[in-house]
C-alpha positions in Angstrom: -8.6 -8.8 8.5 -8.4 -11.8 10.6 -4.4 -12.0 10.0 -4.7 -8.6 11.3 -6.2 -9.1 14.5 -4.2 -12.3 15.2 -1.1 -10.4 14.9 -2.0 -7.3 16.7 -2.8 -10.1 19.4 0.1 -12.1 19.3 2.3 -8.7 19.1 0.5 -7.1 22.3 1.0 -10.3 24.3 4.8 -10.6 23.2 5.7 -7.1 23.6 4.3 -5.2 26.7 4.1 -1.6 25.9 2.8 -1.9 22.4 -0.3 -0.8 21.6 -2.5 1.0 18.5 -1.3 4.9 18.9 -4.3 7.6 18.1 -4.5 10.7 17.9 -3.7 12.4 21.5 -0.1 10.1 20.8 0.7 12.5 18.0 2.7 14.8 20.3 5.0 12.0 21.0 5.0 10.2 17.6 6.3 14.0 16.6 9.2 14.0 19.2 10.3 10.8 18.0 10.6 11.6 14.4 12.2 14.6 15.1 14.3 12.9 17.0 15.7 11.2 13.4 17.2 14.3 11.3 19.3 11.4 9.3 16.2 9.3 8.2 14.1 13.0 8.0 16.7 14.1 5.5 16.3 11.7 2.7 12.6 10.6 3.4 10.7 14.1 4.0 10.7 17.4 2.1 10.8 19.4 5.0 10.7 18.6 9.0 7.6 16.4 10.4 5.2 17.8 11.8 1.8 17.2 13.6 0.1 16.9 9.8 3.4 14.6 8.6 2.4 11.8 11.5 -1.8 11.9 10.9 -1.1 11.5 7.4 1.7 8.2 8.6 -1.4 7.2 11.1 -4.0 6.8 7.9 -2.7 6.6 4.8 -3.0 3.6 3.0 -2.3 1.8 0.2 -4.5 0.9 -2.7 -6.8 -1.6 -2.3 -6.6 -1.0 1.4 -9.0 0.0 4.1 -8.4 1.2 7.8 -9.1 -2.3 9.1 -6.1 -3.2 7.3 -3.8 -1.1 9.0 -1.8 -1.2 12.2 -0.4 2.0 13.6 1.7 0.6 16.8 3.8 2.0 19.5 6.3 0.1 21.4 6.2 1.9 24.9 9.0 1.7 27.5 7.7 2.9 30.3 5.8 6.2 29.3 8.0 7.3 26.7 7.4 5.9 22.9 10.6 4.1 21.6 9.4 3.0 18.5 6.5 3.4 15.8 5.2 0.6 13.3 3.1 0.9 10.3 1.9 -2.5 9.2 -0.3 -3.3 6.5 -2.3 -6.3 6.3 -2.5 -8.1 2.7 -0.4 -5.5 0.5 0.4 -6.1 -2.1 -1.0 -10.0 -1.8 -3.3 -11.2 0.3 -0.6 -13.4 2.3 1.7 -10.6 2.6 2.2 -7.9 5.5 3.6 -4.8 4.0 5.7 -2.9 6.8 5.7 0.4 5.8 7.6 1.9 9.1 9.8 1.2 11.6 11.0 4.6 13.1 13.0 3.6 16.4 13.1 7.0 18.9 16.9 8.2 18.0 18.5 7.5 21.7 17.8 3.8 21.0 18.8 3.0 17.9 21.9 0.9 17.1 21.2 -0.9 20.8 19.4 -4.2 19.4 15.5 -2.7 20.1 14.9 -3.1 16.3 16.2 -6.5 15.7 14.5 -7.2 18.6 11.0 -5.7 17.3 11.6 -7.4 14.0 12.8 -10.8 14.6 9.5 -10.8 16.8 7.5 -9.4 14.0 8.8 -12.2 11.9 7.8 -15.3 14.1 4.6 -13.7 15.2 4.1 -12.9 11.1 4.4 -16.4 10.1 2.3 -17.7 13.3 -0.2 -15.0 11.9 -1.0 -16.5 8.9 1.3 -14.4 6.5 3.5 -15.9 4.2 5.7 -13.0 3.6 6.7 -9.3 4.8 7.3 -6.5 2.1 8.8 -3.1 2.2 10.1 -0.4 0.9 13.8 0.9 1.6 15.0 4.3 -0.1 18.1 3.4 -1.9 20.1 6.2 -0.5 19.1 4.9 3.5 22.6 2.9 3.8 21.9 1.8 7.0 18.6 1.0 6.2 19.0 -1.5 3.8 22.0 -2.3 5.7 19.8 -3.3 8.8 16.9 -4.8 6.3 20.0 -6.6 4.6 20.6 -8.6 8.2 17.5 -9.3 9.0 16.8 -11.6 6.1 15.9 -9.4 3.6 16.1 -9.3 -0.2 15.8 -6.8 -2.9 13.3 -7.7 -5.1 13.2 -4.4 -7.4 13.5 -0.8 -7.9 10.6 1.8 -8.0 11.0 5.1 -8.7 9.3 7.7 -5.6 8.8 11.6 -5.6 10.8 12.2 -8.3 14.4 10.7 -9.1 14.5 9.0 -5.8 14.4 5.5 -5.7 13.6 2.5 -3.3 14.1 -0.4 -3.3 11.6 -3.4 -2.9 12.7 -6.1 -0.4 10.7 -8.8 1.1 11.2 -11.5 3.6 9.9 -15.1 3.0 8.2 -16.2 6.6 9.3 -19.7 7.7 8.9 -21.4 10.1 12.1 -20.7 12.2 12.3 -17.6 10.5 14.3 -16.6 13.9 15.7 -19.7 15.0 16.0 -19.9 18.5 16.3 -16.3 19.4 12.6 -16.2 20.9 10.8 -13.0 20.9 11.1 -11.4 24.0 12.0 -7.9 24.0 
């Protein structure tokens, strides 16, 4: 839980407008995944709702409790342009498992993303983690397309709700794991 705090610190002081969203955010978190039909599509069985984003705000993985768990929002201005869900030591210890990055759909494909995760990565590493894991459905091209650029490997294939299937990737945390980017949004 310590690598946990240290990041959530590190993140907050690097990106102004991030914070921990509760449960009066849920409203917005719902306008901004609604605002993803694509992603909606292949992820959800039917459109988010209010229950879809308490359930993304707590659930966890096994071997996981709440302290474990970051549910951010990257703010700009009032309005929520992004949602994370981080997980603290899953499935190792040393790992941080991202298990979303949902940007709000009018800024996608304008650089907030990388931005978000190139920061993630430095701040990750300065953290105390040794590694970042996820999970990318196989049929999200531009997913794994954007998880592809940002350093990120396939490590496997799981089967999830049925015949889909994603794909494990991870990220190995260096160092310069963004060279001399910064991490400035």
């Amino acid at each position: 839980m310590e690598q946990r705090e240290r990041l959530l610190a590190l993140l907050e002081e690097a990106l102004p407008g991030l914070r921990p969203l509760e449960e009066e955010d849920l409203p917005q978190v719902l306008a901004l995944y609604q605002s993803n039909p694509e992603y909606n599509a292949l992820a959800l069985d039917s459109p988010p709702t209010l229950e879809t984003c308490r359930e993304d705000r707590t659930d966890l993985p096994p071997g996981r409790l709440p302290e474990h768990k970051l549910f951010l929002g990257y703010f700009q201005g009032e309005r929520l342009a992004a949602v994370w869900d981080l997980v603290a030591g899953y499935p190792e210890e040393s790992t941080l498992y991202l298990g979303l990055l949902e940007l709000d759909g009018t800024h996608q494909r304008q650089g907030l993303g990388s931005r978000l995760v190139r920061t993630l990565l430095s701040l990750g590493k300065e953290a105390g983690f040794a590694a970042v894991r996820l999970g990318c459905l196989e049929e999200n091209r531009w997913g794994f397309a954007f998880w592809s650029k940002m350093g990120f490997t396939t490590e496997g294939r799981v089967p999830w709700k049925g015949d889909r299937m994603v794909l494990k990737m991870v990220r190995e945390l260096e160092p310069q794991a963004c060279g001399n980017e910064g991490t400035a949004v």
